[in-house]
NUFILUM-593899 format. One record per atom (N, C-alpha, C): x, y, z; atom name. Coordinates in steps of 0.05 Angstrom, whole numbers, plus 5000, padded with zeros to 4 digits. Atoms other than C-alpha are relative to their C-alpha. Example, Ala and Ser with C-alpha at 12.3 -4.5 7.8 and 13.67 -1.06 7.14 Angstrom:
<xx->5018 yy->4976 zz->5000 atomo->N>
<xx->5246 yy->4910 zz->5156 atomo->CA>
<xx->5018 yy->5024 zz->5000 atomo->C>
<xx->4984 yy->4976 zz->4999 atomo->N>
<xx->5273 yy->4979 zz->5143 atomo->CA>
<xx->4985 yy->5022 zz->5014 atomo->C>
END
This chain:
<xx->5001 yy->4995 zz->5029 atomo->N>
<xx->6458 yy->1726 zz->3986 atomo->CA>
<xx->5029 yy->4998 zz->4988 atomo->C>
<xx->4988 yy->5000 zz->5023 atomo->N>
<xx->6530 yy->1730 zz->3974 atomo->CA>
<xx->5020 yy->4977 zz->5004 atomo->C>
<xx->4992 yy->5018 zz->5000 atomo->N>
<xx->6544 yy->1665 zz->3990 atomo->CA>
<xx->4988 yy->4979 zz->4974 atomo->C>
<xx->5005 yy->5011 zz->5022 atomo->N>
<xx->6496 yy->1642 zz->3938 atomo->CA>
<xx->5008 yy->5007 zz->4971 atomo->C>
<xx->4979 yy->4991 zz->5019 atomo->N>
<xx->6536 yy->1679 zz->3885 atomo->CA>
<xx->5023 yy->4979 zz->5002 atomo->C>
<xx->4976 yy->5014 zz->5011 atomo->N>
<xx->6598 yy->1637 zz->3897 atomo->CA>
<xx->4989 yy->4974 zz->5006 atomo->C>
<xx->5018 yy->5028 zz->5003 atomo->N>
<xx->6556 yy->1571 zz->3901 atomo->CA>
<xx->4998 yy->4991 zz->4970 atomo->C>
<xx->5018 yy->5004 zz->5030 atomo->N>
<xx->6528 yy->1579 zz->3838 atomo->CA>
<xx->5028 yy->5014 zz->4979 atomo->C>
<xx->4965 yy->4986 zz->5020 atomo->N>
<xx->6602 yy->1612 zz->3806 atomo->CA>
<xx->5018 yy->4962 zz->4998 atomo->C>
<xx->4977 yy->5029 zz->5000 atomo->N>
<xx->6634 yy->1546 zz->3838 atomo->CA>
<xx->4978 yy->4974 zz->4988 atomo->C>
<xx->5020 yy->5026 zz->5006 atomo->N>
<xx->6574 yy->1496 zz->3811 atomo->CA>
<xx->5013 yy->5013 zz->4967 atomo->C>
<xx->4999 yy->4998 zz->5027 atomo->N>
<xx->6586 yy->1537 zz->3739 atomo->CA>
<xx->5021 yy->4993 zz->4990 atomo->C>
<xx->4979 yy->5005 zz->5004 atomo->N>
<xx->6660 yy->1528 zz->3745 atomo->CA>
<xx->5009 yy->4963 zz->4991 atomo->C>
<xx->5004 yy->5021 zz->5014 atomo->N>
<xx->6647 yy->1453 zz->3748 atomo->CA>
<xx->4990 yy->4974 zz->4980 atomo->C>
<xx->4998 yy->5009 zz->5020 atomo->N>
<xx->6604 yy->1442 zz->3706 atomo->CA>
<xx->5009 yy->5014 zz->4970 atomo->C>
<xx->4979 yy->4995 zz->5024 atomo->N>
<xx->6645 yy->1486 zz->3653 atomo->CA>
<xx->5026 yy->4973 zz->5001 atomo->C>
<xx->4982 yy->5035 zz->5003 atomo->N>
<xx->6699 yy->1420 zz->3668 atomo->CA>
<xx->4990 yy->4992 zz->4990 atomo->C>
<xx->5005 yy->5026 zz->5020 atomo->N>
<xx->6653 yy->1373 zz->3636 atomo->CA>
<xx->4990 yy->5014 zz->4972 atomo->C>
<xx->5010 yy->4992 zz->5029 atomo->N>
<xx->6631 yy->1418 zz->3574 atomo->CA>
<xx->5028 yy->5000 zz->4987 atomo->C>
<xx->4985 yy->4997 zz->5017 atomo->N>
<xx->6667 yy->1425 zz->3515 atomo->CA>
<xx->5018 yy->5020 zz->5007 atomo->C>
<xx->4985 yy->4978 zz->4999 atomo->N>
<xx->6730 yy->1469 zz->3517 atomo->CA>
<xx->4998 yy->5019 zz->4980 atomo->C>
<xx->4990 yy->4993 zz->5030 atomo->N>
<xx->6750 yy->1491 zz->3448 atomo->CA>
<xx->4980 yy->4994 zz->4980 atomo->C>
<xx->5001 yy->5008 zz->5031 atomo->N>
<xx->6735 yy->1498 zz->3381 atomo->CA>
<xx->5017 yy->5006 zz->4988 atomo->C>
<xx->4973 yy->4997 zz->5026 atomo->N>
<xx->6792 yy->1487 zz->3328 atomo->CA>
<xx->4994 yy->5008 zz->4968 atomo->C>
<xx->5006 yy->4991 zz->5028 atomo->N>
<xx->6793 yy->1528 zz->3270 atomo->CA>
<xx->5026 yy->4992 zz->4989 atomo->C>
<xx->4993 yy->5003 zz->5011 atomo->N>
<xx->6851 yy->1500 zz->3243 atomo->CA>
<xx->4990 yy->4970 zz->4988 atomo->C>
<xx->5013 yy->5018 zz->5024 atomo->N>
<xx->6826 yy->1452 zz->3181 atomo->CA>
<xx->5026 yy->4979 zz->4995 atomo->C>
<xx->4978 yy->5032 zz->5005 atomo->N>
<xx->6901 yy->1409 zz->3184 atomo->CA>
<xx->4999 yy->4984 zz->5013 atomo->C>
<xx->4992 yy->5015 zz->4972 atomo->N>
<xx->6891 yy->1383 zz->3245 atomo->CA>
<xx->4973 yy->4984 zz->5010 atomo->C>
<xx->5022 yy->5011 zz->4991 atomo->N>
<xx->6836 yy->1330 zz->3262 atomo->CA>
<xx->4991 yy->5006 zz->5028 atomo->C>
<xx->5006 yy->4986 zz->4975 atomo->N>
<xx->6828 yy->1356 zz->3324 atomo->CA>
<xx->5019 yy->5007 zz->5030 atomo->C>
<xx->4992 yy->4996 zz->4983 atomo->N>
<xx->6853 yy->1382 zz->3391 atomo->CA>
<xx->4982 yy->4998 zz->5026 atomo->C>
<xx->5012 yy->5011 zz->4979 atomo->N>
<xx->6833 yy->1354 zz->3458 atomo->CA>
<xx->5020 yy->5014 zz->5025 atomo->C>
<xx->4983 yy->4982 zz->4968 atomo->N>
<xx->6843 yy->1384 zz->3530 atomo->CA>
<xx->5010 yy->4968 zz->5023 atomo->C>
<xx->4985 yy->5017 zz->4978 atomo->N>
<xx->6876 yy->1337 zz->3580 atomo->CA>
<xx->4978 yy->4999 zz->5021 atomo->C>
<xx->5021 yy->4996 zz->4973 atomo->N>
<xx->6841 yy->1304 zz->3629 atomo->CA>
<xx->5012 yy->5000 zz->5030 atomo->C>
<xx->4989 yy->4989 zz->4962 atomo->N>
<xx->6885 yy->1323 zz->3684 atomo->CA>
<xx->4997 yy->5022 zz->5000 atomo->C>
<xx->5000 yy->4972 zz->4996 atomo->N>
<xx->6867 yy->1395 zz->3667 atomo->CA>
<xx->4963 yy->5000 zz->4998 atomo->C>
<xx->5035 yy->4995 zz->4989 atomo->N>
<xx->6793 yy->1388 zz->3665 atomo->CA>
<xx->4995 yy->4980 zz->5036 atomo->C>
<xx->5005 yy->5009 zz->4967 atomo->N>
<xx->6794 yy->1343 zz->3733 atomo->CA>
<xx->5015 yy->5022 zz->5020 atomo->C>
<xx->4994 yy->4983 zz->4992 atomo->N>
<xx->6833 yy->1401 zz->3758 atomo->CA>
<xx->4983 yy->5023 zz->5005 atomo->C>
<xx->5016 yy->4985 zz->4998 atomo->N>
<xx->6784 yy->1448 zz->3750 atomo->CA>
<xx->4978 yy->4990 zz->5010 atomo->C>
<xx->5028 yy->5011 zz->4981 atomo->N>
<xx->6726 yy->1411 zz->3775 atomo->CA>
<xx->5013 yy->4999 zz->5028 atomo->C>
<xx->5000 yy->4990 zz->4974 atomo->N>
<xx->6767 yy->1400 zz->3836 atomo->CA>
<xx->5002 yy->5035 zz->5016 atomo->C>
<xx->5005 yy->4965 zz->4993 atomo->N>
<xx->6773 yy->1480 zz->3838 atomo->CA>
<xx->4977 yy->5004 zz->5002 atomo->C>
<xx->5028 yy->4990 zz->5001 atomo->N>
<xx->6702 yy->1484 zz->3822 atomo->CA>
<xx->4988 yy->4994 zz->5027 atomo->C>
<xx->5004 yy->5012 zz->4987 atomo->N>
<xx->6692 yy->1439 zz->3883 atomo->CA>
<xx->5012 yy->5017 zz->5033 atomo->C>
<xx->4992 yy->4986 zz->4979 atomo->N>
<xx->6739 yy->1485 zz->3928 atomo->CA>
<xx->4983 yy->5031 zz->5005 atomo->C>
<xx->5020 yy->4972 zz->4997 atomo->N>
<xx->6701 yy->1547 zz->3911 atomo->CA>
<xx->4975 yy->4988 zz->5013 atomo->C>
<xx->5014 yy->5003 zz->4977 atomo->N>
<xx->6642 yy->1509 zz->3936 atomo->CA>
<xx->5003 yy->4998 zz->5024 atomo->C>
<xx->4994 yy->4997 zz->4960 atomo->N>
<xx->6666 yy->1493 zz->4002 atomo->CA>
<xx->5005 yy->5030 zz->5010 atomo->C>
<xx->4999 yy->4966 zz->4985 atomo->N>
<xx->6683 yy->1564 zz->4015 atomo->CA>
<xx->4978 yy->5009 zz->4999 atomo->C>
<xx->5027 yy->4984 zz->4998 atomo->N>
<xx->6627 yy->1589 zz->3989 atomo->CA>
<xx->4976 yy->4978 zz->5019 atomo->C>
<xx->5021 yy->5017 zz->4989 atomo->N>
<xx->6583 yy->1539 zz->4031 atomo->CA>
<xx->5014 yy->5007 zz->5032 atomo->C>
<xx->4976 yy->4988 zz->4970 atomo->N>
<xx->6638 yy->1555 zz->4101 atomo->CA>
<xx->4984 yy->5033 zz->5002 atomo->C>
<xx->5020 yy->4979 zz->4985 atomo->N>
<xx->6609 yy->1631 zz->4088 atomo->CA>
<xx->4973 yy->4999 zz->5001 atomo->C>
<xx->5032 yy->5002 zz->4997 atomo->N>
<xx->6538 yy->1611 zz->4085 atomo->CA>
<xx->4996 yy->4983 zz->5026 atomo->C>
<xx->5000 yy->5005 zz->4974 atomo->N>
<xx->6547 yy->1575 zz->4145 atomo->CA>
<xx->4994 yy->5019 zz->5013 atomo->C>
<xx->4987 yy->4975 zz->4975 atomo->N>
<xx->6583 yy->1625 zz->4188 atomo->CA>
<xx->4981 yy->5021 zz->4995 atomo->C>
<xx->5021 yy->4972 zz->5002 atomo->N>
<xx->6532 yy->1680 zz->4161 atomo->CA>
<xx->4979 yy->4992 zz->5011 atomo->C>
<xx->5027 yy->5010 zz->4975 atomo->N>
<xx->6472 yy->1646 zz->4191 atomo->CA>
<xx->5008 yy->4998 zz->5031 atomo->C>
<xx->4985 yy->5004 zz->4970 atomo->N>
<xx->6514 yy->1642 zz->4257 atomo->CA>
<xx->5009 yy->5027 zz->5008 atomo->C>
<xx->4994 yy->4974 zz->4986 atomo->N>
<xx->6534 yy->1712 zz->4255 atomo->CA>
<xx->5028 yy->5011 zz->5005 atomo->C>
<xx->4977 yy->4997 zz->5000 atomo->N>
<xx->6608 yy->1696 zz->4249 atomo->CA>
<xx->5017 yy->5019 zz->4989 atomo->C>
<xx->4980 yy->4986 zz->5029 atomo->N>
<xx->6670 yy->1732 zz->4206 atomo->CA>
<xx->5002 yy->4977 zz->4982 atomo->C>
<xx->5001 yy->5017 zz->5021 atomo->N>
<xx->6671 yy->1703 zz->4143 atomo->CA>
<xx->5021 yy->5012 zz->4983 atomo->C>
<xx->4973 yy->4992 zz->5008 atomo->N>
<xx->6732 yy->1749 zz->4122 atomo->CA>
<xx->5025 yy->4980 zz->4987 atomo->C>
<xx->4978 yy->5017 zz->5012 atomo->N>
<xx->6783 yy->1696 zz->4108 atomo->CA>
<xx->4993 yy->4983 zz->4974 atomo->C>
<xx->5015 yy->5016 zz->5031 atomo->N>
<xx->6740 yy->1649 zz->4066 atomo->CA>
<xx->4997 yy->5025 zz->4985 atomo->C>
<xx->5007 yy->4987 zz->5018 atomo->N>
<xx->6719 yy->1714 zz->4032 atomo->CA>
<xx->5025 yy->5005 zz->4977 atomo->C>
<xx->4980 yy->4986 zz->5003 atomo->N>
<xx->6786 yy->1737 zz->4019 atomo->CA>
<xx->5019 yy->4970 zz->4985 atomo->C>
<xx->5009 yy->5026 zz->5014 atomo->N>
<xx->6801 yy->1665 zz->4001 atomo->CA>
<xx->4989 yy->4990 zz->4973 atomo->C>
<xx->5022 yy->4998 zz->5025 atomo->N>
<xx->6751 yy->1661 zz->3944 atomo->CA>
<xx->5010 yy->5023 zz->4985 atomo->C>
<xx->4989 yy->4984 zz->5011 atomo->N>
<xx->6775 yy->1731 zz->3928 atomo->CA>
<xx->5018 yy->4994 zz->4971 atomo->C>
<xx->4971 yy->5007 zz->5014 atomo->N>
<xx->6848 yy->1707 zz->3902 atomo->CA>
<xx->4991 yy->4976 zz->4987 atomo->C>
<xx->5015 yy->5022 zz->5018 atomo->N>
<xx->6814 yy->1635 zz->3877 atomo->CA>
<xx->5001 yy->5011 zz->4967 atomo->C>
<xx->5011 yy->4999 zz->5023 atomo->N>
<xx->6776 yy->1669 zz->3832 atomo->CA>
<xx->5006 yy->5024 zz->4975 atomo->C>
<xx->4976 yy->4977 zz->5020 atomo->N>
<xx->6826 yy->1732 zz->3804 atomo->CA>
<xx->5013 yy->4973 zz->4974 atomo->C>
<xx->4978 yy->5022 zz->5009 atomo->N>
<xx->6875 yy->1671 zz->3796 atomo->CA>
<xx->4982 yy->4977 zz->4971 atomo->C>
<xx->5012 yy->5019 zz->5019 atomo->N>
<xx->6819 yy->1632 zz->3757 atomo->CA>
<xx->4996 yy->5017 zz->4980 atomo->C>
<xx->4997 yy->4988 zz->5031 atomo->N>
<xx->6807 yy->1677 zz->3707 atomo->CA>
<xx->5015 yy->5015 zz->4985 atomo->C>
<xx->4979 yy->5007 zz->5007 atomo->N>
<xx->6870 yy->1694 zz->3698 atomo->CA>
<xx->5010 yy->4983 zz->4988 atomo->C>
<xx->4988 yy->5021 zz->5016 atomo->N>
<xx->6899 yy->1633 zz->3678 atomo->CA>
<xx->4967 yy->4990 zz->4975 atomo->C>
<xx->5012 yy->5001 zz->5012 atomo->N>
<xx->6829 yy->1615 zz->3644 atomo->CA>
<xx->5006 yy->5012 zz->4975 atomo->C>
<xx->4996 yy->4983 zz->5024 atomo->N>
<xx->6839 yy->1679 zz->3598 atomo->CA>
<xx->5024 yy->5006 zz->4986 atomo->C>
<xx->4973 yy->5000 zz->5008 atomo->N>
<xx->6908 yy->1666 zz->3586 atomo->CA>
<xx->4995 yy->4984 zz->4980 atomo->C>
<xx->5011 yy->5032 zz->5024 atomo->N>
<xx->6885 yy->1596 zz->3555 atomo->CA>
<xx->4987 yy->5017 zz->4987 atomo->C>
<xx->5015 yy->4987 zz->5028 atomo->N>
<xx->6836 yy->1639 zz->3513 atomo->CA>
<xx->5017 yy->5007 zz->4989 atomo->C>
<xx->4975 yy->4975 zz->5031 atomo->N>
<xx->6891 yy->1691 zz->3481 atomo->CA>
<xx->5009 yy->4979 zz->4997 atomo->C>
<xx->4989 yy->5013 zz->5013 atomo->N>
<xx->6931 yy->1631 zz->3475 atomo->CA>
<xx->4992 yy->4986 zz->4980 atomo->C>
<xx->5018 yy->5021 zz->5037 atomo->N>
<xx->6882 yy->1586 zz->3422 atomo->CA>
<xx->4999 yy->5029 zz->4988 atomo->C>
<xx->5005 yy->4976 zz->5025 atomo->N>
<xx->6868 yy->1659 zz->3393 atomo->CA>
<xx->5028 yy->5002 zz->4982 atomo->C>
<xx->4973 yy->4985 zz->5012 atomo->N>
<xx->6942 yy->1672 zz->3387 atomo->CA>
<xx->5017 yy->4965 zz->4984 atomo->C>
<xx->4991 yy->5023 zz->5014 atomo->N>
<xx->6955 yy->1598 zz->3366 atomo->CA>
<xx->5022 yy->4984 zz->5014 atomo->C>
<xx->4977 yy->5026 zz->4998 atomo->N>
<xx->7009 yy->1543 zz->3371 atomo->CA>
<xx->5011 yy->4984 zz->4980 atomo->C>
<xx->4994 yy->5017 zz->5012 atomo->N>
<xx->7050 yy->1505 zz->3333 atomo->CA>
<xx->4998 yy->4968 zz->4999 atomo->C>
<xx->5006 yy->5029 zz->4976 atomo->N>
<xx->7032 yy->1431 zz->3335 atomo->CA>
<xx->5022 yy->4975 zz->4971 atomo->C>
<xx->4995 yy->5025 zz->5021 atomo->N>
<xx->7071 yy->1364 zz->3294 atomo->CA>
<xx->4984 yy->4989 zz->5005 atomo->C>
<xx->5013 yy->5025 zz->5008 atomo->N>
<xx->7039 yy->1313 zz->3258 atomo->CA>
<xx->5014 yy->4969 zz->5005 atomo->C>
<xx->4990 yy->5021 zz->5008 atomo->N>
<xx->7053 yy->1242 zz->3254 atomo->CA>
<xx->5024 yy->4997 zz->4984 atomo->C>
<xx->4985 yy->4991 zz->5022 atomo->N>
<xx->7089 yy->1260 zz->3193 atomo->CA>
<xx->5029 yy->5011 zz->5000 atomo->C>
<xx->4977 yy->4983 zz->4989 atomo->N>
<xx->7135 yy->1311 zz->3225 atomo->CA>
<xx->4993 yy->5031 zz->4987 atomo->C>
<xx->5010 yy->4981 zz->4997 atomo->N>
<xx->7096 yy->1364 zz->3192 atomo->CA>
<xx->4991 yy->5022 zz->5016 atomo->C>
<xx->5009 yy->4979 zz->4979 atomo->N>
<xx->7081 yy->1431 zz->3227 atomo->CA>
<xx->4977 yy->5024 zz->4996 atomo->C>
<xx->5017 yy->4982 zz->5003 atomo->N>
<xx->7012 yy->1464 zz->3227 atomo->CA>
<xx->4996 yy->5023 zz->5024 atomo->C>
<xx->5006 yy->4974 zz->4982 atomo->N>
<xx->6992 yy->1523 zz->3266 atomo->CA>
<xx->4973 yy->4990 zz->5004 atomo->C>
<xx->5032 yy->5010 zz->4991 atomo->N>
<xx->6934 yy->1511 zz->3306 atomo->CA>
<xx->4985 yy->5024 zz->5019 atomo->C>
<xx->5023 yy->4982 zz->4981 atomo->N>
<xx->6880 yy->1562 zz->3334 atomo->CA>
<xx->4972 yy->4994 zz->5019 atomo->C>
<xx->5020 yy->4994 zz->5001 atomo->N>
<xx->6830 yy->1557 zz->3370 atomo->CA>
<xx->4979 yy->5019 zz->5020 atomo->C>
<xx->5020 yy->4983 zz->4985 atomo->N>
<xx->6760 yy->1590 zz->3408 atomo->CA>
<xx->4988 yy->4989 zz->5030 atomo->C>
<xx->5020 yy->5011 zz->4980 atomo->N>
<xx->6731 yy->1581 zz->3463 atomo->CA>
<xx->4974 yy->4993 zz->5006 atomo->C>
<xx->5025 yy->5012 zz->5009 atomo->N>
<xx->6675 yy->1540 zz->3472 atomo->CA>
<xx->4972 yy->5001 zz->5023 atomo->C>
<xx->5028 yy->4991 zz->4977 atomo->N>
<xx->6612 yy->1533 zz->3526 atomo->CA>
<xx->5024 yy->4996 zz->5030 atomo->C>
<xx->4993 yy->5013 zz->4984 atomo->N>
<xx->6658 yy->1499 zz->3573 atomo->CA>
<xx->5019 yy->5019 zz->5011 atomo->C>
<xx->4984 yy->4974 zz->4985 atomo->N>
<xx->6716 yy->1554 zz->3581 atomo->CA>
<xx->4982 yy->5025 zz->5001 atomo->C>
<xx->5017 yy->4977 zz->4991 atomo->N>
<xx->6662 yy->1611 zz->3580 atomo->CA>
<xx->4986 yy->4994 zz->5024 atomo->C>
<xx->5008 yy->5001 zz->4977 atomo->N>
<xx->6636 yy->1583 zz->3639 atomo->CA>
<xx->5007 yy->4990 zz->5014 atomo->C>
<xx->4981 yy->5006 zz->4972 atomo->N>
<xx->6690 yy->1570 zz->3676 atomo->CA>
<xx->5015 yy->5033 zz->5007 atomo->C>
<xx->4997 yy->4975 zz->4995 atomo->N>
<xx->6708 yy->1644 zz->3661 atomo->CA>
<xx->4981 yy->5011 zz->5019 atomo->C>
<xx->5031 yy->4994 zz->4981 atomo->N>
<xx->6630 yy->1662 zz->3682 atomo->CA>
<xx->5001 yy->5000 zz->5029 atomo->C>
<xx->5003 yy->5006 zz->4966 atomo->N>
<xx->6636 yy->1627 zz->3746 atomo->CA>
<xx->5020 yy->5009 zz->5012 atomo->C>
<xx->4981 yy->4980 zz->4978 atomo->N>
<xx->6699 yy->1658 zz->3773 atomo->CA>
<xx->4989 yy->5019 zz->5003 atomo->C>
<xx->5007 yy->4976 zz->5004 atomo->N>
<xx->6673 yy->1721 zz->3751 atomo->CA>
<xx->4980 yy->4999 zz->5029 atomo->C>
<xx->5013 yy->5006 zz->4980 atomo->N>
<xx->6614 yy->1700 zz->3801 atomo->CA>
<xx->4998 yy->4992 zz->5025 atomo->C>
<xx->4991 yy->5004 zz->4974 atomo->N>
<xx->6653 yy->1676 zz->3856 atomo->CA>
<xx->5011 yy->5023 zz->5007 atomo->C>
<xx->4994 yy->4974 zz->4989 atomo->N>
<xx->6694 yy->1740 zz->3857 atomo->CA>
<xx->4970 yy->5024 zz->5009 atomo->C>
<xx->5017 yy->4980 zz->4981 atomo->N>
<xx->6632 yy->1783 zz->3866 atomo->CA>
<xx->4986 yy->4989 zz->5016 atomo->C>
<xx->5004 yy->5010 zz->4970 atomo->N>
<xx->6606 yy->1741 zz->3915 atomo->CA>
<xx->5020 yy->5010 zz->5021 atomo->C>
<xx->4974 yy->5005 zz->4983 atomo->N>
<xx->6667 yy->1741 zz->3952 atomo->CA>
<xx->5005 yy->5047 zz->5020 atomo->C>
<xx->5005 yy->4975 zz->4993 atomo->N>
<xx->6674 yy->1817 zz->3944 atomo->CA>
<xx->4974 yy->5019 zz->5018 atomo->C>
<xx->5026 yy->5001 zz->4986 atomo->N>
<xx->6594 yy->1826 zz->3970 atomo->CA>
<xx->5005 yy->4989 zz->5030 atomo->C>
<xx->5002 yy->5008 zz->4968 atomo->N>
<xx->6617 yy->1783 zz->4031 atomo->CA>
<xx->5015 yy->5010 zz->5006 atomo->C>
<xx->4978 yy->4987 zz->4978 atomo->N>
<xx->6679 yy->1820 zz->4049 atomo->CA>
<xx->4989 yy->5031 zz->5011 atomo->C>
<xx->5002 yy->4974 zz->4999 atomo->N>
<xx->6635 yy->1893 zz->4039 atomo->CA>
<xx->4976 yy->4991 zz->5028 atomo->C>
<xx->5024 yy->5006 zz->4980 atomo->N>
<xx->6580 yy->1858 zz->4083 atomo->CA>
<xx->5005 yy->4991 zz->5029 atomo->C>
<xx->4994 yy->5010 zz->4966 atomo->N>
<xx->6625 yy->1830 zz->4133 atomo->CA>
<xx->5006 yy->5029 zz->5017 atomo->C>
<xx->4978 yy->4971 zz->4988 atomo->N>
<xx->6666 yy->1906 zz->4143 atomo->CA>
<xx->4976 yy->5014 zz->5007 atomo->C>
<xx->5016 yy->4973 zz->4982 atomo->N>
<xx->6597 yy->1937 zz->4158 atomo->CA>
<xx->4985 yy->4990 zz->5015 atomo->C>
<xx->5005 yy->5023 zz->4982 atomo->N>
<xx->6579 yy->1892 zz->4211 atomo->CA>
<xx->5012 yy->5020 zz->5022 atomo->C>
<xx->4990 yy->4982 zz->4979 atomo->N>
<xx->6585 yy->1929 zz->4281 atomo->CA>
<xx->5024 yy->4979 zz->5017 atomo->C>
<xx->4975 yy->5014 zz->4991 atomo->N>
<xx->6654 yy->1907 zz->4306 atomo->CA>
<xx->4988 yy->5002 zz->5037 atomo->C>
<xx->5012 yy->5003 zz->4982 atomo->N>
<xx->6638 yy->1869 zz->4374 atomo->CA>
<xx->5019 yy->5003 zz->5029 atomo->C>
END
């Protein structure tokens, strides 16, 4: 079971990559677009959390330690919503951006389906992660 927690954290993580990021509430600015070396970045994250989480679903049908991957996934997924929620306060708290022009609007914005469920799914890999490290430690040491 708490391998299928970070399965389904690291499947949400990439498909939060292909959704929408943002929404821009500033009205000067025709729009703001996320980089696609920062959404292919996160799909390959989303892609790493699966393999771990798929390494302890292995090893748990085998009866192995699954401690490292757990612990592994752990820090992943702190680190992901971390920086994730950083990017939030930051569109909340804004940016300065130039125009063509040389004009300078302030630009805000929200977060949209795509960073809420790249938040979600860490959130989901960490308690997986946490579930497999409490499940591995009460395991009769052999």
């Amino acid at each position: 079971m708490d391998a299928r927690w970070t399965l389904g954290g690291g499947a949400a993580v990439v498909l939060g990559s292909l959704l929408p990021w943002v929404s821009v509430t500033s009205s000067d600015l025709a729009g703001v677009t996320i980089n696609g070396g920062a959404r292919g970045t996160s799909a390959v994250f989303g892609l790493i959390l699966i393999g771990l989480g798929a390494a302890i679903l292995s090893r748990t049908g085998r009866g192995a330690k699954t401690q490292g991957y757990a612990i592994a996934l752990l820090v992943l997924s702190i680190l992901g919503v971390l920086g994730y929620g950083l990017f939030t306060i930051a569109g909340f708290a804004g940016f300065n951006e130039t125009d063509e022009l040389g004009d300078t609007v302030r630009v805000t914005f929200s977060p949209s389906v795509g960073v809420i469920m790249l938040i979600l799914g860490c959130v989901a890999v960490a308690f997986g992660a946490i579930r497999a490290l409490r499940h591995n430690n009460s395991r009769p040491q052999g």
